[in-house]
C-alpha positions in Angstrom: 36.3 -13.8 -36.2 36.9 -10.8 -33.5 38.1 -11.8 -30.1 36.7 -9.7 -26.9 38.6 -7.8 -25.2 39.0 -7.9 -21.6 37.4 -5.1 -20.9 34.4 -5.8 -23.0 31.2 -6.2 -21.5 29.4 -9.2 -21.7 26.0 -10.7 -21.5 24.1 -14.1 -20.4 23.2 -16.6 -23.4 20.0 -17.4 -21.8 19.5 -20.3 -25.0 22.6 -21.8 -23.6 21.5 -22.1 -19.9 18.0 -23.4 -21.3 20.3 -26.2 -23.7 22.3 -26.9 -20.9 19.5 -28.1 -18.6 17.9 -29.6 -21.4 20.2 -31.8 -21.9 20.6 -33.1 -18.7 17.1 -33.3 -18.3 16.9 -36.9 -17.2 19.9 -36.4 -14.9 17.9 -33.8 -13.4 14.4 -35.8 -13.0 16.3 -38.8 -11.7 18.1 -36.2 -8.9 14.4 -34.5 -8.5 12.7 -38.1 -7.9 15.3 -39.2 -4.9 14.5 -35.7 -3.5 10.4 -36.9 -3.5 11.6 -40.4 -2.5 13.6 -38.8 0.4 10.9 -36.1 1.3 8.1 -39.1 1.4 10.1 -41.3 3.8 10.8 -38.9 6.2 7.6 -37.6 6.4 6.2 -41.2 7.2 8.6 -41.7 9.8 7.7 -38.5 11.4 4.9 -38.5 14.5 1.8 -37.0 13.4 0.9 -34.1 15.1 -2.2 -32.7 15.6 -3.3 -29.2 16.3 -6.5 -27.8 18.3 -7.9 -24.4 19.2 -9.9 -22.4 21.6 -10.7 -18.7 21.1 -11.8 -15.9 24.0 -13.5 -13.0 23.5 -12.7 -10.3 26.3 -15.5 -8.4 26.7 -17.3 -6.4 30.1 -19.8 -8.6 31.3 -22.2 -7.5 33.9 -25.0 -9.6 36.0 -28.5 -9.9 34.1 -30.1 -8.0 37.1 -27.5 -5.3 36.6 -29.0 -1.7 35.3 -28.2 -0.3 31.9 -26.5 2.5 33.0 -23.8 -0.1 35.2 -23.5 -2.1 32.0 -22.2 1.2 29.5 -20.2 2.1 32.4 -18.7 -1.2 32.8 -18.0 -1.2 28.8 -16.4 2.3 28.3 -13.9 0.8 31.0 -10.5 -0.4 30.6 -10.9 -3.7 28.9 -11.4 -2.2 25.2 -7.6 -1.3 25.4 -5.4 -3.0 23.6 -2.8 -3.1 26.4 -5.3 -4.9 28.5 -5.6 -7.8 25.9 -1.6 -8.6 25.7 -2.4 -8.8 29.4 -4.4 -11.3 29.3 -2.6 -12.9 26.8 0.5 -13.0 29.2 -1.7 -14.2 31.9 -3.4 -17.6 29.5 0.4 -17.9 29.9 1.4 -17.8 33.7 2.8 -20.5 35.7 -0.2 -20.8 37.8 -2.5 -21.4 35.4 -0.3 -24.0 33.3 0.1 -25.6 36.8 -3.3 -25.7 37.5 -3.9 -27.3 33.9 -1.3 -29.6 34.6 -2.5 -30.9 37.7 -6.4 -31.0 36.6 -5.5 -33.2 33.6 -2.6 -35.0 35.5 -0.3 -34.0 32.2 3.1 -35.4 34.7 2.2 -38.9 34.0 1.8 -38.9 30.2 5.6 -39.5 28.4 5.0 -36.9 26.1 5.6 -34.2 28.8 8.7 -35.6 30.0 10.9 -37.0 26.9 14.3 -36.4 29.4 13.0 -39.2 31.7 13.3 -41.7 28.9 16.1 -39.8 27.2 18.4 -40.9 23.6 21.7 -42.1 22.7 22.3 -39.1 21.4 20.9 -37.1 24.2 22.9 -38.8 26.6 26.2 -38.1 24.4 25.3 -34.7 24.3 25.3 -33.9 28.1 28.8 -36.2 28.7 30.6 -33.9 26.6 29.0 -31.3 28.3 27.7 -29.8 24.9 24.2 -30.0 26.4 22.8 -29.6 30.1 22.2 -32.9 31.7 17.7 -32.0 31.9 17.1 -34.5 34.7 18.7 -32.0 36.9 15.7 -30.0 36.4 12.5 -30.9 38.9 10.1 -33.1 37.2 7.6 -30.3 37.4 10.0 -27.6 35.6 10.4 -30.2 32.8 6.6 -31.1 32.1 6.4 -27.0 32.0 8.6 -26.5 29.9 7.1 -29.1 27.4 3.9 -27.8 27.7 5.0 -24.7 26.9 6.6 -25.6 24.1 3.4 -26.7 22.5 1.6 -24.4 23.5 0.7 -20.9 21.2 -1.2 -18.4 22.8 -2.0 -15.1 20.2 -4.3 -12.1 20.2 -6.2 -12.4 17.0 -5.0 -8.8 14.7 -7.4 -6.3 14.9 -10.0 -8.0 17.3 -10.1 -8.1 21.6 -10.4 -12.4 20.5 -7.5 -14.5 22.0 -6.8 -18.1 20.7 -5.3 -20.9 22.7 -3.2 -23.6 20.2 -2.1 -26.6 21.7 0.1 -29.2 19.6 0.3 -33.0 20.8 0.4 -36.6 19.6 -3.0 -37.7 20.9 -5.7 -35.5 19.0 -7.9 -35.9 22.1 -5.1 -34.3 24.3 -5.0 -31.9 21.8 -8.6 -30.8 22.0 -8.8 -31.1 25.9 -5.7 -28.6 26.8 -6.8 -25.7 24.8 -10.6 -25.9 26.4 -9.0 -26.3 30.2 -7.3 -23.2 30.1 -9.9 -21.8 29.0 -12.3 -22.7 32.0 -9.5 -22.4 34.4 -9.2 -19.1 33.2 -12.5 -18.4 33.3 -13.0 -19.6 36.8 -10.0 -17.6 37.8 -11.4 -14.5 36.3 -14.9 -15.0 37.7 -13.1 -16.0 41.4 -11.1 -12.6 41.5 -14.1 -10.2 40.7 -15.9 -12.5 43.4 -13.3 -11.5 45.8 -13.0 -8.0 44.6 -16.8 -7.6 45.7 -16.3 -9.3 49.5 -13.9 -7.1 49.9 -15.3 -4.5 49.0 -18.1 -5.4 50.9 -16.0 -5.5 54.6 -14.7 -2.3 53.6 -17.5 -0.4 53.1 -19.8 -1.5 56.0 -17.3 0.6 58.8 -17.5 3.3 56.0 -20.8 3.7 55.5 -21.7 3.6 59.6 -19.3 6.8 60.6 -20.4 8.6 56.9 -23.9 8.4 58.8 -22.8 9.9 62.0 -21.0 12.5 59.6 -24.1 13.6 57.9 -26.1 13.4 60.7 -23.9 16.2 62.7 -23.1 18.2 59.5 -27.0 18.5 59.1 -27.6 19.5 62.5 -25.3 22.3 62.3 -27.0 23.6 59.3 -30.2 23.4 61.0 -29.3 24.9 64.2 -27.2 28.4 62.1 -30.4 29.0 60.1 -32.3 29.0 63.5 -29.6 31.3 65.1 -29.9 33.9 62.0 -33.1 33.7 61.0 -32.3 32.7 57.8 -35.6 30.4 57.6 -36.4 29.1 53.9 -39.6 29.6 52.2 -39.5 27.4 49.1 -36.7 24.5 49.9 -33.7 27.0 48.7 -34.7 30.8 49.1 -34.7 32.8 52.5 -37.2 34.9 53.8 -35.7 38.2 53.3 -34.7 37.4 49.6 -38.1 36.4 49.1 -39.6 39.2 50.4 -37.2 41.4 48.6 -38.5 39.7 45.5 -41.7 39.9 46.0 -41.6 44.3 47.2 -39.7 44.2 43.7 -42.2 42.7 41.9 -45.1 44.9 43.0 -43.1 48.5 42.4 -42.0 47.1 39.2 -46.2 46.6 39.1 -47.3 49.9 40.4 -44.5 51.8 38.3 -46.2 50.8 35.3 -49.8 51.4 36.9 -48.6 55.1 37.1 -47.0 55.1 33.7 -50.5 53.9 32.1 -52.7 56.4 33.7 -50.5 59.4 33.1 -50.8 58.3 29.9 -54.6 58.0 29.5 -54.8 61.1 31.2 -52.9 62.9 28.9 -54.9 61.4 26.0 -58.3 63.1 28.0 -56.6 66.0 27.9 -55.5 66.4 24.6 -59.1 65.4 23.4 -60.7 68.0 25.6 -58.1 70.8 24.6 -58.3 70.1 20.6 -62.1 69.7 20.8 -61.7 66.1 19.3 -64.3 63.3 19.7 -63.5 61.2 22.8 -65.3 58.2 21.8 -62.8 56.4 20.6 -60.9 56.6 24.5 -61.0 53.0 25.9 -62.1 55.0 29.6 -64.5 57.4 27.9 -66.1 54.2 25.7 -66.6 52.4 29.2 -68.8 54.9 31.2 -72.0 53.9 31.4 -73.1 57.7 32.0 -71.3 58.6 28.3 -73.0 55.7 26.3 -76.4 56.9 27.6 -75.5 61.0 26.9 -74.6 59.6 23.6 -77.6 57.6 22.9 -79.6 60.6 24.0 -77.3 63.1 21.9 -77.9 60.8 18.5 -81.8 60.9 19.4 -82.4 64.2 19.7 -79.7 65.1 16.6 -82.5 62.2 14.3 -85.3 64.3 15.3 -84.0 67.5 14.1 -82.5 66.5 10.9 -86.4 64.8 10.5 -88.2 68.0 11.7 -85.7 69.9 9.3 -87.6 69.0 6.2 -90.8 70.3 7.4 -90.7 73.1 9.7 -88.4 76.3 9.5 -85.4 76.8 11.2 -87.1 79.7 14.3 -89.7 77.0 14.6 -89.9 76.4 18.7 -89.5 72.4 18.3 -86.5 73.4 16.8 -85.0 75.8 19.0 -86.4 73.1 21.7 -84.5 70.1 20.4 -81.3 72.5 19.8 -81.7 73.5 23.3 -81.8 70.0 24.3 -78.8 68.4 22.2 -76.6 71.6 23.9 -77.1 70.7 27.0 -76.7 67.3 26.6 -73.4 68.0 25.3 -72.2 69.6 28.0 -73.2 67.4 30.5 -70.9 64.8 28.3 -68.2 67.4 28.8 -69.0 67.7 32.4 -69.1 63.9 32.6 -65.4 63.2 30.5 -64.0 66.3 33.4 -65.0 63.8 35.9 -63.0 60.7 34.1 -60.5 62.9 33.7 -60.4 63.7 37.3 -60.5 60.1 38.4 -57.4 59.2 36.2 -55.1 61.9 37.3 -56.6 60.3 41.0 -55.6 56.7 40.0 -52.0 58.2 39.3 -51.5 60.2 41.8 -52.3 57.2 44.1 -50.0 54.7 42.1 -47.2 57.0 42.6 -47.4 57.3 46.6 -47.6 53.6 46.5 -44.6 53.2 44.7 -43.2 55.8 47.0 -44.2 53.4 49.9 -42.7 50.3 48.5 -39.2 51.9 47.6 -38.7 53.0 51.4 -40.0 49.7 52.3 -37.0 47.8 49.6 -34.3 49.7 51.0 -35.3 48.4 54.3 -35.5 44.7 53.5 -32.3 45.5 51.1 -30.4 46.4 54.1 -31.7 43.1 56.0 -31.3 41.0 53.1 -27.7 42.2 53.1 -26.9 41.3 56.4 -28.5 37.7 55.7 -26.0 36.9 52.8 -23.1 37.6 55.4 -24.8 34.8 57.1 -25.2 32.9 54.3 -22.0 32.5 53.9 -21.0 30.3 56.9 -24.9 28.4 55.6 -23.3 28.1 52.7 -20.4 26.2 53.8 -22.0 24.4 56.5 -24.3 22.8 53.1 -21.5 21.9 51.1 -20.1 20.1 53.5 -23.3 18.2 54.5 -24.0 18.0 50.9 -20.9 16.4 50.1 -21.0 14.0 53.4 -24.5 13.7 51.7 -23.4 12.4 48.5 -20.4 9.9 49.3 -22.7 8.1 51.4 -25.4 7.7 49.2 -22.2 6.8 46.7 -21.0 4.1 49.3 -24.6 2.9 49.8 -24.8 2.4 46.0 -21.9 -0.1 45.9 -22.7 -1.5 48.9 -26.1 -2.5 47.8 -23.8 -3.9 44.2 -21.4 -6.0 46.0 -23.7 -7.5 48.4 -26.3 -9.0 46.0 -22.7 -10.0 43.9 -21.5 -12.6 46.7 -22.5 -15.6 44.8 -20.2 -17.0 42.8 -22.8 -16.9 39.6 -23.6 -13.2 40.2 -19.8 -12.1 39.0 -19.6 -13.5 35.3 -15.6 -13.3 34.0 -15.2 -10.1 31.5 -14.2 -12.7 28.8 -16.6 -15.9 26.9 -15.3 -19.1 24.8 -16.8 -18.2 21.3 -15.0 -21.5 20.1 -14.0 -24.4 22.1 -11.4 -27.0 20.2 -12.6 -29.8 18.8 -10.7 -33.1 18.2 -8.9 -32.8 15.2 -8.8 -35.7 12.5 -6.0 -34.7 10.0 -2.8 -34.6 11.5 -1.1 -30.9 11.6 1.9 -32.3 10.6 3.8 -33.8 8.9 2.0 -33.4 5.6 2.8 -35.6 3.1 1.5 -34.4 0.2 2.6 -31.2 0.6 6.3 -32.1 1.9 6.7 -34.0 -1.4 5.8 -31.7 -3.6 7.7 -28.8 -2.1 10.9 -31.2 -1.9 10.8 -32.5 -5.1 10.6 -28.7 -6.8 13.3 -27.7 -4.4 15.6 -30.3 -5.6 14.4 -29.9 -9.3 15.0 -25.8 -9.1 18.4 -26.7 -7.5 19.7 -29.0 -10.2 19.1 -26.6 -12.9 20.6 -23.8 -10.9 23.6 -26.2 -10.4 23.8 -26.4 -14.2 23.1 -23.4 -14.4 26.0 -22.1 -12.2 28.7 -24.4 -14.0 27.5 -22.7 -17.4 27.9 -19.9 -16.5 31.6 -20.7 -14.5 33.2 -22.2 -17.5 31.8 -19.3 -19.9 30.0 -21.2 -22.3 26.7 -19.2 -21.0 28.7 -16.5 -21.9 28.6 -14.1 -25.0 29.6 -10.4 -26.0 26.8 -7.4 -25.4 27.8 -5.9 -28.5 27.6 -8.3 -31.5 25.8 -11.6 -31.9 27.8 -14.6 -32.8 26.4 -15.0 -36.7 27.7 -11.0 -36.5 31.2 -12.1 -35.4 31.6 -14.7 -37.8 30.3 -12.6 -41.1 33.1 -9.6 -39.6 35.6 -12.6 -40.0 35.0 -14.0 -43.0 34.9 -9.9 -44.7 38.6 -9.4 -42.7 40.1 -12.9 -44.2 38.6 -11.4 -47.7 40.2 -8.1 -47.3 43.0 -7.9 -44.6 46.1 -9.0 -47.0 48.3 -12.6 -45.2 51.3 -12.7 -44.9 52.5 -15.3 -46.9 53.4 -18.6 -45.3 57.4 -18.9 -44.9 58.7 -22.3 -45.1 61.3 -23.4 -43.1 64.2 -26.3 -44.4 61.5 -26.9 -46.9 58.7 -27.9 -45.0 55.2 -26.4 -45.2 53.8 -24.3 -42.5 50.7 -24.8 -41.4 48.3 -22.0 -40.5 47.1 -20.1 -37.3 43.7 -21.2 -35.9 42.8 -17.6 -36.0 43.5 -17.2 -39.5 40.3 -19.8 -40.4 38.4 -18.6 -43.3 34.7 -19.1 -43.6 35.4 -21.4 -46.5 33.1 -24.6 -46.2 35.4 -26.9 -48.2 38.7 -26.2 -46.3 39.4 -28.3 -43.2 42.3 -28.4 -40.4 42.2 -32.1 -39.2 45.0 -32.6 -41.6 47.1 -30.4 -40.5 48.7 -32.0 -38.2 52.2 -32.9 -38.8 55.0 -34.6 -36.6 58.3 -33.6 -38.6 61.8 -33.0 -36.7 62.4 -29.7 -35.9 65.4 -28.0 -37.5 68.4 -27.5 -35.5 69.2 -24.0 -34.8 72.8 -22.3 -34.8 72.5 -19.1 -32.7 75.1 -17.9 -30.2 75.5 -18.6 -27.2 75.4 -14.9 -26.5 72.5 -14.1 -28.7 70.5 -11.2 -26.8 67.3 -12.5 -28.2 67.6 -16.1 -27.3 65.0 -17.9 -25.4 66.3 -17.5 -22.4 66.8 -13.4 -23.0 63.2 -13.8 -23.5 62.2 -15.2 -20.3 64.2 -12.9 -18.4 62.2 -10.2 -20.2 59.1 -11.5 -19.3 59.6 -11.8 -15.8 60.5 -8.6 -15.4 57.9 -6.8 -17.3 55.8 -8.9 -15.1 53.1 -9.1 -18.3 50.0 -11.3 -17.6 49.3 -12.3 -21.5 52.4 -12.9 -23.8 51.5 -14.0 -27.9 53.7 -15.8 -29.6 53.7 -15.4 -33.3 55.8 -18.0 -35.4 55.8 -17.2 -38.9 58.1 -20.1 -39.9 55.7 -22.9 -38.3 56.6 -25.7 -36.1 60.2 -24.3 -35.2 58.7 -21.6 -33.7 56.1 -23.0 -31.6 59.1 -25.3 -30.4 60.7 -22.6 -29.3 57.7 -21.1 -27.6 56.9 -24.6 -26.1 60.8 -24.1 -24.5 60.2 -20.8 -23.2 57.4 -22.4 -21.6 59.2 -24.9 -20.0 62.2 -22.3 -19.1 59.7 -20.1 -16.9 57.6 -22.9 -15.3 61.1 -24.6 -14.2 62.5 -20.4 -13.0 59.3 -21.2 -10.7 56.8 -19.1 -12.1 53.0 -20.5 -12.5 53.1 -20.4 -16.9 50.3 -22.0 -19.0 50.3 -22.2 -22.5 47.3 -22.0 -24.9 47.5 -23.9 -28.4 45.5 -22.0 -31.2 48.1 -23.0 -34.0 46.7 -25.1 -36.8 49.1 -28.4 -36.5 48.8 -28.6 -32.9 52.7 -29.0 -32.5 52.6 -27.6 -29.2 50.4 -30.0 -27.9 52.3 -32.9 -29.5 55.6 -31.6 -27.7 53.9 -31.1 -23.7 50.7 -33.3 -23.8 50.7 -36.7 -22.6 47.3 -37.5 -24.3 47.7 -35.9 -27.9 44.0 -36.5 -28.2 43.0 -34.7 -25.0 40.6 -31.9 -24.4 41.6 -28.2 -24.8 40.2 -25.1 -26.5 38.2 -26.3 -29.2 36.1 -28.1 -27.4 35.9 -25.5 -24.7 34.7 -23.2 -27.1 32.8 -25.4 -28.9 30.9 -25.9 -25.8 31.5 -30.3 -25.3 34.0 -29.6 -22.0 34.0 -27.6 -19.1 36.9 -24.9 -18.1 38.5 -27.5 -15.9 38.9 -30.6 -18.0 40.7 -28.7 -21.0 43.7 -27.4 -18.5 46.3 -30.2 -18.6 50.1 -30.4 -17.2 53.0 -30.6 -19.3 54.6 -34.3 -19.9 58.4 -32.8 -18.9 57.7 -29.4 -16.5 55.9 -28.3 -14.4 53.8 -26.0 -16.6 50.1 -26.0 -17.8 48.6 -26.6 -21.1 45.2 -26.1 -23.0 45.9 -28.0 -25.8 44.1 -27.3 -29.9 41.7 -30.0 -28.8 39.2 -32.3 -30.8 36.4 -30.1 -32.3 35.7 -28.8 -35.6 37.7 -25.9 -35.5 35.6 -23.4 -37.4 32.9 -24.2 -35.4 35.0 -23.6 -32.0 36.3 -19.9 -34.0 32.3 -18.8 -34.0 32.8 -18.9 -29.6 35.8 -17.0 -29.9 33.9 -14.6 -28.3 34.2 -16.3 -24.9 38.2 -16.6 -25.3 39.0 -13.3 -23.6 37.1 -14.4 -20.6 39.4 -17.5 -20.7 42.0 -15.3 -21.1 41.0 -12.7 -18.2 40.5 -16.4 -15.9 44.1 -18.0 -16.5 45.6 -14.5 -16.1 43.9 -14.0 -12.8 45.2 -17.8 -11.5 48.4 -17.9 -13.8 51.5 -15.6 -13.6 51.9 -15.3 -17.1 49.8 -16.7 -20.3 51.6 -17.3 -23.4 49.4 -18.1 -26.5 50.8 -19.4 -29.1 48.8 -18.3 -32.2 51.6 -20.2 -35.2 51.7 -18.3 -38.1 49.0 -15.6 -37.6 49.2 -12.0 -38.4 47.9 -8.7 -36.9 44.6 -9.5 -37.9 44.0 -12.4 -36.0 46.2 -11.5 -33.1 43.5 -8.1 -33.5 40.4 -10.9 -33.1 42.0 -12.6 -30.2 42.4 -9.2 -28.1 41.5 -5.7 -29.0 44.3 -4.6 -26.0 47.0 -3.2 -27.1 48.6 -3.8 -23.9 49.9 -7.3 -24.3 53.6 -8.8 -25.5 54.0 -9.8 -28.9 56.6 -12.2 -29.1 57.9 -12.8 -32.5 59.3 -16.6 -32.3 62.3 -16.9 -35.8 64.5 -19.7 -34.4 66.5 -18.4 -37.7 66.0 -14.8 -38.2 65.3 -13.6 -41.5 65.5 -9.7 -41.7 62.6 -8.8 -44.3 60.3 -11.0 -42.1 61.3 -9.7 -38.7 61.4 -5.9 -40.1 57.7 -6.2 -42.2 56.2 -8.1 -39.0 57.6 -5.5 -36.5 56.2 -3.0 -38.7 53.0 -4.1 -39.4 52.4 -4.3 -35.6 53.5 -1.1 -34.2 51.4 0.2 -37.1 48.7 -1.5 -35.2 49.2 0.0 -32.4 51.4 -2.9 -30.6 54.0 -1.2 -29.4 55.4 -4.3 -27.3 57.0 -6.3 -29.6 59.6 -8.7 -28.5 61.6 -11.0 -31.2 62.7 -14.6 -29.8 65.7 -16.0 -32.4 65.8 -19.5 -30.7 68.6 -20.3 -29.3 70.0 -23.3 -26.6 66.7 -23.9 -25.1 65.3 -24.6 -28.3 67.4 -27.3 -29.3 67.1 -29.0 -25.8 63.3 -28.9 -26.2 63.8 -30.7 -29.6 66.0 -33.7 -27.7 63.6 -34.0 -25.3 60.8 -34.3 -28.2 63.2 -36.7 -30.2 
């Protein structure tokens, strides 16, 4: 199965989480149902305490008697601003009117509003360590305050002029009471400074309005006595004699002008009739004289008779020539008569335009007089504003004299603001509520416990798993390497078989590795003293390469993972925080440091039955650290291999160095326990065999291992094997 690298990014096993709280579930409900128990007796030893409101509109309010046009003035005033409403919130909440409150409902004898009188043992502790301020030094009346205010809530209601008063206290009926008293003393407050704003206002104006009197009596006086002096005396109210006389010489010329225009104009139309020869009845002055109409009857007579006398008698006949006669001089005598029209019109103008003449010398005159009176109007002028203006701001004083005067009852000057709810006793206490504390305890502590799970999941990696392959995925990528990557074949050492790496588990169903274990005696070794790859070498090696992950490969079996067990040992007692990490197949390792042989270690970490702290164990003889192979199946702990280079990346973090000792595994399963190539391969031959060593070394560098250190045994290994024996 393929290890993961350090680098390799990993993701949550939500399953695992959800198993892992699962399991515990009746650990969990238990924890959940002290949390309720707990919640529930608190909450019954807890006061009740009940809540109560009162809410205030603010609003301009005028008398009933007051006029319409006083009641929109009074509302386009300053009390729709928002600035004014936090005002009045901040004065429901001055000193004044809480004293007043107090003092109404004698509040300074209840207990409630004085807990520092009666005081606690813990209290008292408190202000002799001088951790707290003794509060009796405070005057009784600064501490009943100060309580009231702490239960008190006063709050503009969003969007709306509507203020609420909230009062909190153990007797509902206190509760109920507080809220509607400061609302009447504020109220009454309210409604007494508008009262006082009107007697004021009423001393002030009386001296006022007595010397504007005296003002507009002497400012009308002079106006009087300049219009005398010039003669500029009104005719209408607001117009002077010469402008109206002006007007009116104006008004005629403009009339005569026109009188002129229109007879020149029917005069000319005479004319032009009488010159072309034209009939002139259709002239509006010819149609109207009575002397024409009868000519013309008498013309259309005597013009019926001779078309009638035409049919019978010849033209020379006398009556003829005596009817022809006739009709001429009719004729002319309606010439003669239209002359005399004519005559009168060009009269009619003539006599229009000496009348306009006239009137145009007489409007220069009174042009020239009105002139001189509108450089007297101007000191008039001024002398009326002034008296206008004296005028006006008396009538203005007289106004809100009248207003404040019939307002000097207390009843006339309503407060800008009206309760629209008063508080009511309340039944249901605010709090503590029972219910509600219960429930929200007992979900608390049940979302805690699984988050507490949770968390140590998630801490010892077994919530933990690759982003990149699946764990069924790991395990059929194993079982196709053990098919395919070739093993180096087992080497037996003084005749004794060795037993394989963990890492080199097959997915064969039939083959197990709980007989594997094996307790022979180790072989004694024979290298010099001076041998440059001796144990000891070794450590040296390591602890100056500073390397945080050494694997320990030991082809031969259990004499190799002795001597990896004694450079174990060697470092720990050089001072240097070493752990080791069984994954061999026999377990040696853990049979030469572990006190309990059957103790938890890496199996069952992976496997999922321990946590990251109950697998790390100290060694029986030094001062180093071991995870031993552990109890569990160990091809089910292989299919969590995953999780080992988190391990791995953990002890390396807390560790100076971390040697795993892998027994006889090759590059393929060293490959699956780290895909860094940035780690030191130790090759453990407590009696080195030179085909071994040079195929091993070879195959891997080839893997890209370049790190490969060979350890040949040595002293230290045989005084790890006394200490064993």
């Amino acid at each position: 199965m393929s290890g993961v690298a350090r680098d390799q990014d990993v993701d949550i096993d939500l399953g695992q989480l959800v198993r892992a709280v699962w399991a515990r579930r009746l650990r969990i409900l238990a924890i959940t149902l002290v949390g309720a128990g707990v919640a529930f007796a608190g909450a019954k030893i807890m006061s009740p305490q009940y809540r109560s409101e009162t809410r205030i509109l603010i609003e301009p309010r005028a008398p009933a008697f007051a006029s319409t046009q006083q009641a929109n003035d009074a509302s386009a005033g300053p009390l729709m601003d928002e600035l004014n409403i936090a005002s009045q919130v901040q004065l429901l909440q001055s000193a004044d009117l809480l004293k007043k409150v107090i003092n109404d409902l004698k509040l300074y004898n209840l207990p409630e509003f004085d807990d520092a009188a009666s005081g606690s043992a813990m209290s008292s502790i408190l202000v002799k360590l001088h951790l707290k301020k003794n509060p009796l030094e405070n005057p009784p009346e600064e501490r009943v305050i100060d309580a009231f205010v702490e239960r008190l809530q006063v709050y503009q209601v969003p969007g709306s002029r509507v203020i609420g008063i909230t009062f909190t206290s153990k007797d509902p009926k206190l509760a109920a009471a507080i809220p509607n008293a400061m609302a009447n003393v504020y109220l009454s407050t309210q409604s007494g400074a508008k009262l006082d704003s009107n007697s004021e206002a009423t001393r002030w104006l009386e001296p006022e309005i007595e010397g504007l009197r005296q003002k507009v009596s002497e400012a009308e006086r002079k106006v009087a006595e300049y219009r005398t002096s010039h003669g500029l005396l009104q005719t209408n109210g607001t117009t002077t004699f010469p402008a109206q006389q002006l007007n009116d010489i104006s008004a005629e010329l403009t009339r005569v002008r026109g009188d002129k225009a229109n007879a020149e104009a029917r005069a000319q139309a005479v004319r032009n009739a009488l010159s072309s020869g034209e009939a002139s009845d259709t002239l509006p002055d010819i149609m109207s004289s009575q002397a024409i109409q009868r000519l013309k009857g008498t013309e259309s007579g005597l013009q019926s008779q001779i078309s009638d006398l035409q049919t019978s008698l010849l033209n020379n006949h006398p009556r003829l020539k005596s009817l022809r006669a006739q009709l001429s001089d009719i004729r002319s005598q309606i010439r003669q008569e239209t002359q005399k029209i004519l005559a009168s019109i060009e009269n009619e103008s003539k006599v229009a335009d000496l009348r306009a003449s006239e009137l145009e010398r007489q409007s220069d005159t009174v042009q020239a007089n009105s002139a001189r009176a509108g450089e007297d109007e101007v000191g008039l002028n001024a002398l009326e504003r002034e008296a206008n203006a004296q005028r006006q701001l008396l009538e203005t004083y007289l106004v809100r004299y009248r207003e404040a005067a019939s307002r000097a009852d207390s009843n006339s000057s309503p407060a800008d603001a009206r309760i629209v709810s008063r508080a009511v006793e309340p039944v249901d206490p605010y709090f503590p509520k029972v219910v509600p504390i219960v429930v929200v305890a007992a979900v608390a502590t049940l979302i805690m416990s699984a988050i507490v799970i949770m968390l140590a999941e998630l801490f010892s990696g077994r919530a933990l798993r690759p982003t990149d392959a699946s764990p069924e995925t790991i395990e059929a990528e194993a079982v196709v390497e053990e098919k395919h990557v070739p093993q180096a074949a087992p080497i037996a050492a003084a005749g004794k078989p060795v037993q394989p790496s963990m890492l080199a588990v097959v997915a064969d169903e039939e083959d197990t590795i709980e007989d594997v274990k094996a307790a022979e005696d180790v072989p004694e070794d024979e290298p010099e003293d001076d041998n440059e790859f001796s144990v000891a070498s070794v450590a040296d090696y390591l602890t100056g390469s500073r390397a945080p992950l050494a694997i320990a490969i030991s082809p031969t079996g259990e004499n190799g993972s002795a001597a990896t067990v004694s450079l174990t040992r060697m470092l720990a007692d050089a001072g240097h925080r070493v752990i080791l990490i069984d994954m061999t197949g026999s377990g040696y390792p853990t049979e030469l440091m572990a006190e309990d042989p059957a103790a938890l270690g890496v199996t069952d970490l992976l496997c999922g039955e321990a946590a990251f702290g109950d697998t790390i164990h100290g060694d029986r003889l030094s001062d180093a650290h071991l995870i031993p192979q552990g109890q569990s199946d160990v091809r089910r702990a292989m299919r969590g291999v995953d999780r080992l280079s988190l391990l791995l990346d953990a002890l390396a973090a807390a560790y100076d160095l971390v040697v795993v000792e892998c027994g006889s595994a090759d590059v393929a399963g060293v490959s699956r326990l780290t895909r860094s190539r940035d780690v030191e391969i130790i090759l453990s031959l407590p009696e080195v065999e030179e085909t071994i060593f040079v195929a091993l070394m070879t195959e891997f560098q080839a893997a890209g291992y370049e790190r490969v250190v060979l350890m040949s045994g040595g002293e230290g290994a045989e005084q790890a094997l006394g200490r064993a024996a």
